[in-house]
C-alpha positions as CSV (number, residue, x, y, z in Angstrom):
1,X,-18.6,-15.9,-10.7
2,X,-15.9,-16.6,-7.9
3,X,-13.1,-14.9,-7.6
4,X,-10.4,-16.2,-4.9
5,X,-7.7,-13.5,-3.8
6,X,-4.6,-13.6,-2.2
7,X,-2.5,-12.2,0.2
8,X,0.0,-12.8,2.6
9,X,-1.9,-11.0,5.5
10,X,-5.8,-10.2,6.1
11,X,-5.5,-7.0,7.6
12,X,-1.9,-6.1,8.7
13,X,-0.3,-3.8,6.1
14,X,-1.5,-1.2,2.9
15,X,-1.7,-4.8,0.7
16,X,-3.8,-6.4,3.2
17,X,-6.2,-3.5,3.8
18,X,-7.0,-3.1,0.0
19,X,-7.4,-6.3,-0.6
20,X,-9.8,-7.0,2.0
21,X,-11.6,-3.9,0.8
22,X,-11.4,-5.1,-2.5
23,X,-13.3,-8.2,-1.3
24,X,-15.9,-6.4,0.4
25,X,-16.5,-4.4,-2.4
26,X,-17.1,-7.1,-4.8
27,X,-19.1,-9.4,-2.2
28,X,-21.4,-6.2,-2.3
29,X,-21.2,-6.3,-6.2
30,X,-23.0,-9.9,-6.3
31,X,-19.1,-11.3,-6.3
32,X,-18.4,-14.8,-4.6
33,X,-15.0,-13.1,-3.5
34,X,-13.4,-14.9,-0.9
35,X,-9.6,-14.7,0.6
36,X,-7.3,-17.3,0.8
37,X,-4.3,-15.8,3.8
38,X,-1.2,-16.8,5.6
39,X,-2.6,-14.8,8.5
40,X,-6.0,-14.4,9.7
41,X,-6.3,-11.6,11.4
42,X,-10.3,-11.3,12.2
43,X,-13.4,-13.7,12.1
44,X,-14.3,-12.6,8.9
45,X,-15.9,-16.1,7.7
46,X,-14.9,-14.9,3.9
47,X,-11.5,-14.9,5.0
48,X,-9.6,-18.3,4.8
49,X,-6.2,-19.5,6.6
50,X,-3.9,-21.9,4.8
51,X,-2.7,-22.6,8.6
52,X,-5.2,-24.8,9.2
53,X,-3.6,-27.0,12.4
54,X,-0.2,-26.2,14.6
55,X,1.9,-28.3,12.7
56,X,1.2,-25.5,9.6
57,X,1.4,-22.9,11.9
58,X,5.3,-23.9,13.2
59,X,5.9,-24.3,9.3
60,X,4.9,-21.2,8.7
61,X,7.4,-19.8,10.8
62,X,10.3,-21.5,9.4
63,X,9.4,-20.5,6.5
64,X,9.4,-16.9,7.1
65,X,12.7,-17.1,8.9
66,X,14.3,-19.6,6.5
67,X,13.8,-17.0,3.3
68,X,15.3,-14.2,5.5
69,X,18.5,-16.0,6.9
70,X,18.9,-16.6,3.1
71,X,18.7,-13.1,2.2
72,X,20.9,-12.2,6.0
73,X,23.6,-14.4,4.4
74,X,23.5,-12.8,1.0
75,X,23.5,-9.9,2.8
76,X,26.8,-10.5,4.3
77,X,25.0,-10.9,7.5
78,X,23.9,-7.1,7.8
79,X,20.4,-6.7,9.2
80,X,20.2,-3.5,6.7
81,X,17.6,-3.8,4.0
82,X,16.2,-7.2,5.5
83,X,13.1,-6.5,4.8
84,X,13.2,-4.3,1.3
85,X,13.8,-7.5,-0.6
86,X,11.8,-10.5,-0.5
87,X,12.9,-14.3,-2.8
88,X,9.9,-15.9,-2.8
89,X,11.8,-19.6,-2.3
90,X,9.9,-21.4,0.2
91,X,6.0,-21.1,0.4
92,X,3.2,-23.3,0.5
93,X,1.3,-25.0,-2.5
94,X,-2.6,-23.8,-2.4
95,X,-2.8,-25.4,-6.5
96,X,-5.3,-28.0,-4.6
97,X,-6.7,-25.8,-2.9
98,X,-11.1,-26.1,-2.9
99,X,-11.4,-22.5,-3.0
100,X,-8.2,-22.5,-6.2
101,X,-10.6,-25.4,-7.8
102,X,-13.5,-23.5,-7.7
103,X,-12.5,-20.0,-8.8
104,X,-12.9,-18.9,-12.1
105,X,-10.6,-16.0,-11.4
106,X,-7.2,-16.7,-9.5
107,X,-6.1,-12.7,-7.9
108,X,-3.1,-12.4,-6.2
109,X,-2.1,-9.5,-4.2
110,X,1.0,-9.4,-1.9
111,X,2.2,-13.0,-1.3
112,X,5.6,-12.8,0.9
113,X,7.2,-13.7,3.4
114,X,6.4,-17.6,3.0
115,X,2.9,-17.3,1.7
116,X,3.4,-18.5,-1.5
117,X,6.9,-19.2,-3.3
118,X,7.8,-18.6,-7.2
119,X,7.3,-22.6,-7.9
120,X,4.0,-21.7,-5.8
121,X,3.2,-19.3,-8.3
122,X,3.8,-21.2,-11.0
123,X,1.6,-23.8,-10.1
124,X,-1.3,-21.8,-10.0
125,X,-0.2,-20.0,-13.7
126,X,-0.3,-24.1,-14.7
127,X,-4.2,-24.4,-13.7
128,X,-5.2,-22.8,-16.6
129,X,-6.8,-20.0,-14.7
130,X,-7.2,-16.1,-15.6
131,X,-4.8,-15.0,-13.6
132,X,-5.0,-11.5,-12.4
133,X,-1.9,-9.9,-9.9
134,X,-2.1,-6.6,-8.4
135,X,0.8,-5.1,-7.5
136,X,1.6,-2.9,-4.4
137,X,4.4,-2.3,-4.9
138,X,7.4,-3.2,-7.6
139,X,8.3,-6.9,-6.3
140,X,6.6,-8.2,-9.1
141,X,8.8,-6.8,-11.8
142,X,12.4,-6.8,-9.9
143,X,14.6,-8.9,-9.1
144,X,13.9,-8.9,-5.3
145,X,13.3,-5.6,-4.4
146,X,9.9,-3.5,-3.0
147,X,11.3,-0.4,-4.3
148,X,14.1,0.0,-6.8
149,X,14.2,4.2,-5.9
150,X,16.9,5.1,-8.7
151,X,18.3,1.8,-9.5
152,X,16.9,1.0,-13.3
153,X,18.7,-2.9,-13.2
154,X,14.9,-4.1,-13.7
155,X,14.7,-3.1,-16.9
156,X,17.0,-5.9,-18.1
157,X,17.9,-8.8,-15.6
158,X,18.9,-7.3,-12.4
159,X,22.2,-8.0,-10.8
160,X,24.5,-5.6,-9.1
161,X,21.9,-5.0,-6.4
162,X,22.6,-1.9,-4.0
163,X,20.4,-3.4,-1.3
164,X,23.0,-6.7,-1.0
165,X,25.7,-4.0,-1.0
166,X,26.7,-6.0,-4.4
167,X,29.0,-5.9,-7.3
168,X,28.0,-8.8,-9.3
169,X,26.0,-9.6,-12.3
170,X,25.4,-12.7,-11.0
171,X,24.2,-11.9,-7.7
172,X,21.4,-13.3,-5.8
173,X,18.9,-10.2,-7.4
174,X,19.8,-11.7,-10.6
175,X,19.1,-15.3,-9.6
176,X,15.9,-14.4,-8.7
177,X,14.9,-12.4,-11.9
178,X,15.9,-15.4,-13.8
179,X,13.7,-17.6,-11.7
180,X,10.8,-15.5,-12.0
181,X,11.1,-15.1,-15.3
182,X,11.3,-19.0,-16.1
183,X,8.5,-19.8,-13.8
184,X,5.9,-17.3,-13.7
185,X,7.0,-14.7,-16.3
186,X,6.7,-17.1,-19.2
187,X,2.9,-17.3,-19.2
188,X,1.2,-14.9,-21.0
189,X,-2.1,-15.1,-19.5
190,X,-1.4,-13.2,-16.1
191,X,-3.0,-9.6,-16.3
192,X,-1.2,-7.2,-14.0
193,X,-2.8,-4.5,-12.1
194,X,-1.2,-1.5,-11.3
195,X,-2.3,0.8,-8.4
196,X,-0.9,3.8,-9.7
197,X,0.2,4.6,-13.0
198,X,3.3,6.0,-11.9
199,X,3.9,1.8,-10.6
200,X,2.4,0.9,-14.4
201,X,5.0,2.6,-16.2
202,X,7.4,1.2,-14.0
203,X,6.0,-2.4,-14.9
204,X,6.2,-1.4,-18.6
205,X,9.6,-0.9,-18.8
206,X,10.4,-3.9,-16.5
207,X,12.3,-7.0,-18.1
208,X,9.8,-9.4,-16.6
209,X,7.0,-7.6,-17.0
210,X,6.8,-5.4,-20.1
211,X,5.5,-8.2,-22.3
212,X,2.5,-8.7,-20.2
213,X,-1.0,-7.2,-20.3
214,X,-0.9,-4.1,-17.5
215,X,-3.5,-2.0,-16.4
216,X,-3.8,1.1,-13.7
217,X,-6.7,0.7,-11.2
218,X,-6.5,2.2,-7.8
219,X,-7.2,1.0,-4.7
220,X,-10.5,0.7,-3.0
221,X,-12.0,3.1,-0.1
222,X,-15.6,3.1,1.9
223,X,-16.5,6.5,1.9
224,X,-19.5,5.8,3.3
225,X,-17.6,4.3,6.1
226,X,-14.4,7.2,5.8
227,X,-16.5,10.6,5.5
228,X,-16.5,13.9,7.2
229,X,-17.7,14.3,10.7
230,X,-17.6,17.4,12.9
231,X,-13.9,18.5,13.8
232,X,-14.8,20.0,17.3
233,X,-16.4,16.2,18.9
234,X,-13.8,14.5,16.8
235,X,-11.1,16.3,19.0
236,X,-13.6,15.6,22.6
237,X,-13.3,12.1,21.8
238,X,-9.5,11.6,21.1
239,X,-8.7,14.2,24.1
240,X,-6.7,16.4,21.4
241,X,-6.3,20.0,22.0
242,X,-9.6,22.4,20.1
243,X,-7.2,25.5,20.1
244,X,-4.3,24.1,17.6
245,X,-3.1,23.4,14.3
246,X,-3.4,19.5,14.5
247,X,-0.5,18.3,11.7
248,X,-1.2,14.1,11.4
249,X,1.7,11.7,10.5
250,X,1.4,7.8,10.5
251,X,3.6,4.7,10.1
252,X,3.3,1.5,11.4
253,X,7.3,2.7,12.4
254,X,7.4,6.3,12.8
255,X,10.8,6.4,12.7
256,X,11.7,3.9,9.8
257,X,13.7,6.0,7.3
258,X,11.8,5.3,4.5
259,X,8.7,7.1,5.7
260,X,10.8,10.0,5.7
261,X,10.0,11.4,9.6
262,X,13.3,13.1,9.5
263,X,12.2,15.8,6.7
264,X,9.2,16.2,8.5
265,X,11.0,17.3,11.7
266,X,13.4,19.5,9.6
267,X,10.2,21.2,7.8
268,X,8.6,21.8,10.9
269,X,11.8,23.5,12.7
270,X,11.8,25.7,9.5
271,X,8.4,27.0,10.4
272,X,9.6,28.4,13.4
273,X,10.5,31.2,11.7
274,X,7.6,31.9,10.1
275,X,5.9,32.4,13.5
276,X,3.3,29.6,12.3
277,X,4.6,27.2,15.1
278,X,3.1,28.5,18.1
279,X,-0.2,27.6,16.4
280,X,0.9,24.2,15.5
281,X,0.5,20.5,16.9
282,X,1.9,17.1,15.7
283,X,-0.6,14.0,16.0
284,X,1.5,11.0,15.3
285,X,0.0,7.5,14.5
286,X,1.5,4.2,15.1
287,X,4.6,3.0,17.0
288,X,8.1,5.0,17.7
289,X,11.2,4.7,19.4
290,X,11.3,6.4,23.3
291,X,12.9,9.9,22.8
292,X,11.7,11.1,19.2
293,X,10.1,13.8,20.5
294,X,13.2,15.2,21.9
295,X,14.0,16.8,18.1
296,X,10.2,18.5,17.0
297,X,9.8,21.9,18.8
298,X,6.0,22.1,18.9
299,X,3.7,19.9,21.2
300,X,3.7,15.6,19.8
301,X,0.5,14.1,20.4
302,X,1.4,10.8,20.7
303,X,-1.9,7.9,19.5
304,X,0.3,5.1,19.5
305,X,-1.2,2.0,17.3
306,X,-5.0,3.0,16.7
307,X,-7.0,-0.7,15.4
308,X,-10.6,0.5,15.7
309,X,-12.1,2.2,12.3
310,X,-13.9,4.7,13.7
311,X,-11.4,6.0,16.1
312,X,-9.0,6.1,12.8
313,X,-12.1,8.4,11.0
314,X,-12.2,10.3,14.2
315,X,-8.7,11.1,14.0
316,X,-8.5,12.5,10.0
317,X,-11.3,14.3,11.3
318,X,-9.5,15.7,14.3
319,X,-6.7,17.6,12.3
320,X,-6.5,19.6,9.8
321,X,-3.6,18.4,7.6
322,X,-2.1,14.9,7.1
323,X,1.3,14.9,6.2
324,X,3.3,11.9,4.4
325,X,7.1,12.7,4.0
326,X,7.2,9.0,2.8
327,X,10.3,8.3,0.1
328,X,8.7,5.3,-0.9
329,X,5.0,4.9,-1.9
330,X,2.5,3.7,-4.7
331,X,-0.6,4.5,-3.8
332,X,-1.2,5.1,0.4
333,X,-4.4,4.4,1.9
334,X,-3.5,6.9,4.4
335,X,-3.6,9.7,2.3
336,X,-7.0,8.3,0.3
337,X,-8.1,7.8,4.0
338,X,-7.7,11.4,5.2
339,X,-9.1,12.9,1.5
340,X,-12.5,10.8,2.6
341,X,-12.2,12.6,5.5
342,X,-11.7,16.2,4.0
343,X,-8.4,16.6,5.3
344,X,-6.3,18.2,2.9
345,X,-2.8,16.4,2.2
346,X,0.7,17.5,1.9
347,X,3.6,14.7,0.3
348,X,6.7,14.2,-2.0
349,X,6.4,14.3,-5.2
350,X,7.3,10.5,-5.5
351,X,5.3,7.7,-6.4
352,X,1.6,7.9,-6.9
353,X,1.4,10.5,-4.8
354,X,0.8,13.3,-7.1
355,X,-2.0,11.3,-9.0
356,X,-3.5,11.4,-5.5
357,X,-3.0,15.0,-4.1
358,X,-3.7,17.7,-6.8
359,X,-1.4,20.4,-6.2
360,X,-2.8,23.1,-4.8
361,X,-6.3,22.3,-5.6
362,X,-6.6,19.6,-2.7
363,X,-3.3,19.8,-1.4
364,X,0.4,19.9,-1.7
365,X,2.9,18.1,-3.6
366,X,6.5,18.9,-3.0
367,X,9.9,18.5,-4.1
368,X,11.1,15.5,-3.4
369,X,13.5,15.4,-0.3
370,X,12.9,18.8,0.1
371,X,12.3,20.3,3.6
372,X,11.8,23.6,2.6
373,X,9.2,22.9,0.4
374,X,7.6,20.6,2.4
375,X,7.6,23.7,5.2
376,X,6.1,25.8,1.8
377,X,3.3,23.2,1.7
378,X,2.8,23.2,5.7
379,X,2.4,27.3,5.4
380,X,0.7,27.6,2.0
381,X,-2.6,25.6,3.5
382,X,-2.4,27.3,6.8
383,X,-1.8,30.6,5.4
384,X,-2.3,31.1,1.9
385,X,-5.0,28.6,0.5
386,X,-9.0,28.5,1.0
387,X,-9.2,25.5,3.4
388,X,-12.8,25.0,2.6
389,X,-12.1,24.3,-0.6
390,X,-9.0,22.2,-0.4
391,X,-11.5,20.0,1.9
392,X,-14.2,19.7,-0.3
393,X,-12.6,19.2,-3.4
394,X,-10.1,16.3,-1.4
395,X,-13.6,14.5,-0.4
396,X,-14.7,14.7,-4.1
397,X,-11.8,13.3,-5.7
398,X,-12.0,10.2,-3.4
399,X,-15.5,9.9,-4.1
400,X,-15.0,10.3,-7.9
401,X,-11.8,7.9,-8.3
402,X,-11.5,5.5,-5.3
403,X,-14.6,4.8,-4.0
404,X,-15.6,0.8,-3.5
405,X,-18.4,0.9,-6.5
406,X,-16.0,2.5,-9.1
407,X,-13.0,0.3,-8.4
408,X,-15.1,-2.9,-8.1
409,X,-17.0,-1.8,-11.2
410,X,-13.6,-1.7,-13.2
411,X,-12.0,-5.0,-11.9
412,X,-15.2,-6.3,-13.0
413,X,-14.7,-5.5,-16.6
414,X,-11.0,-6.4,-16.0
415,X,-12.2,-9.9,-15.1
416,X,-14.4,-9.5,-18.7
417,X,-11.8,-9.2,-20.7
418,X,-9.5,-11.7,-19.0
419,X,-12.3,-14.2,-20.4
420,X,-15.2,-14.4,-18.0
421,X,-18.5,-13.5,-19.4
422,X,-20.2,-10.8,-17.2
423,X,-23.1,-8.7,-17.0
424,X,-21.7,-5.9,-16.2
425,X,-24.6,-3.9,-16.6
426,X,-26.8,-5.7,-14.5
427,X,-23.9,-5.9,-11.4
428,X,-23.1,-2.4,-12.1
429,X,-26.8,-1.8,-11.1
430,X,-26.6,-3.4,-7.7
431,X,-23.6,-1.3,-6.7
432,X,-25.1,2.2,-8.2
């Protein structure tokens, strides 16, 4: 069986790290998986660029910048929002591809910013091919948007888009929903994968998408890879304090709005009178702006942009909480990450979130934009809960839900009934 997946990027991004797990974990299955890319990012020799000389690598550039001055000038040339929406109108045609020709099982993942374009798309719906597309987040069935937050326009044909700042029906949103719809949407032979059920439900009420097949099927994790180390060493080998309260909090941008950093610094101020402070520390992972310290009254621990794995294990080992005051989110690796790891979780109740943290049982889930409740999470785990517990029962809920044999396993009987004949004992055997 070969299954060809792809994705815009091989290992920049939560798309592009559960794909390429999701790879692995079949290639251990007995799989042929290999990944077709825009960027390769490693020497994985399963891994496959599309950029194959300079010239594609120039056009791969224009590309990318010709579908954002598009959006820019919709846009009314404000930078806001350039990257929440995506249009999917220039790309590159893989249809002839020798890995496309071979597969019996076509898998998308997250293909923009000039990966692959809707006629792109449509091309590869035309082979013939099963056609599985797992969706990270809700591009698939909008208009144009990552995230629609409270805007329900998806449900019929879009228009009126809050992230063009626009009024009309007719907008570019609704351009775009049309064009989907006409080349992609059509077909009734593209199974799409959810990674939450919370994003399922979504995609069931979604004008594109509620016709179609969808299932829920998380995202992949090694635990053997992301498990729980000693705490004490883990701390040695970062040069983190041993006498604190580590707090973690990661973002590619720390300070992008959507992860929500401002409600974290506002929970932790609100700590301060609960005399819990003293005893706390903030790790933060990934970049930020000079200065964003200046606002969070307990010592930053600054890691900056962390690449190697088992530094990353080190660190979820290091603390004792991870914290994600994301407003936006399906399914985060992060917080599967830092379960693996036995580090109890505290986040919004938005998203998949709360099918990942059980509240109060592994974690926290709290009120959505709430500071104060986000504090109550901070202080419950430090000062109400039975840590040891929260720890082990976060490492065994990763281990019974996400781990690489279970989520191959069920993509495996996904490709079943998509019309490949499997036997799914017998593969089910080499990954037990």
């Amino acid at each position: 069986m070969k299954v060809v997946i792809f994705n815009t990027f091989e290992s920049s991004g939560g798309a592009a790290i559960a794909a390429n797990r999701l790879m692995k974990a079949l290639i251990n299955a007995g799989i042929n998986a290999k990944s077709l890319v825009l960027h390769k990012q490693t020497n994985d020799e399963n891994v496959i660029s599309i950029q194959s000389s300079f010239i594609k690598k120039q056009l791969a550039r224009l590309k990318f910048f010709w579908e954002r001055w598009i959006i820019f000038v919709h846009n009314r040339f404000n930078r806001k929002n350039l990257f929440s929406v995506s249009i999917a109108n220039t790309g590159f045609d893989v249809s002839r591809h020798p890995l496309v020709k071979k597969a019996d099982i076509i898998h998308i993942h997250w293909i923009n910013q000039g990966f692959l374009s809707l006629r792109d798309v449509k091309k590869l719906v035309a082979s013939g091919k099963s056609i599985v597309w797992t969706m990270h987040d809700m591009w698939p069935c909008t208009g144009i948007c990552h995230h629609a937050r409270e805007c329900n326009h998806f449900t019929k044909e879009c228009g009126q888009c809050f992230f063009l700042q626009s009024k009309k029906d007719n907008d570019l949103s609704h351009k775009i929903f049309l064009q989907k719809k006409q080349h992609i949407f059509s077909n009734n032979h593209i199974t799409f994968v959810a990674c939450s059920t919370w994003l399922a439900n979504k995609a069931k009420i979604s004008g594109l998408s509620k016709n179609h097949r969808i299932v829920s099927i998380p995202n992949p994790i090694d635990v053997s890879l992301f498990r729980m180390v000693d705490k004490a060493s883990s701390r040695e080998k970062l040069g983190l304090p041993k006498d604190k309260k580590l707090l973690l909090f990661g973002a590619v941008n720390v300070t992008d709005k959507r992860k929500g950093f401002d409600y974290l610094v506002d929970a932790l101020n609100k700590l301060i009178n609960r005399h819990l402070h003293t005893e706390l520390g903030l790790v933060v992972l990934g970049q930020a702006k000079t200065g964003f310290k200046e606002h969070i009254k307990i010592p930053v621990y600054s890691m900056g942009y962390i690449s190697k794995q088992e530094s990353i294990v080190a660190l979820y080992n290091a603390v004792d909480l991870f914290v994600t005051p994301s407003l936006e989110e399906n399914l985060p690796n992060t917080i599967m990450e830092a379960m693996a790891c036995g580090t109890p979780c505290v986040g919004f109740n938005i998203g998949g979130i709360p099918e990942m943290i059980d509240h109060k049982q592994n974690g926290y889930v709290a009120e959505y934009k709430s500071p104060e409740d986000l504090a109550n999470g901070i202080n419950w785990i430090f000062q109400e809960a039975d840590y040891a517990m929260l720890s082990i029962n976060a490492r065994k809920k990763v281990e019974s839900t996400y781990s690489e044999t279970i989520v191959a396993k069920q993509y495996m009987e996904l490709y079943k009934r998509c019309g490949f004949e499997l036997n799914i004992s017998s593969i089910t055997e080499r990954i037990s």
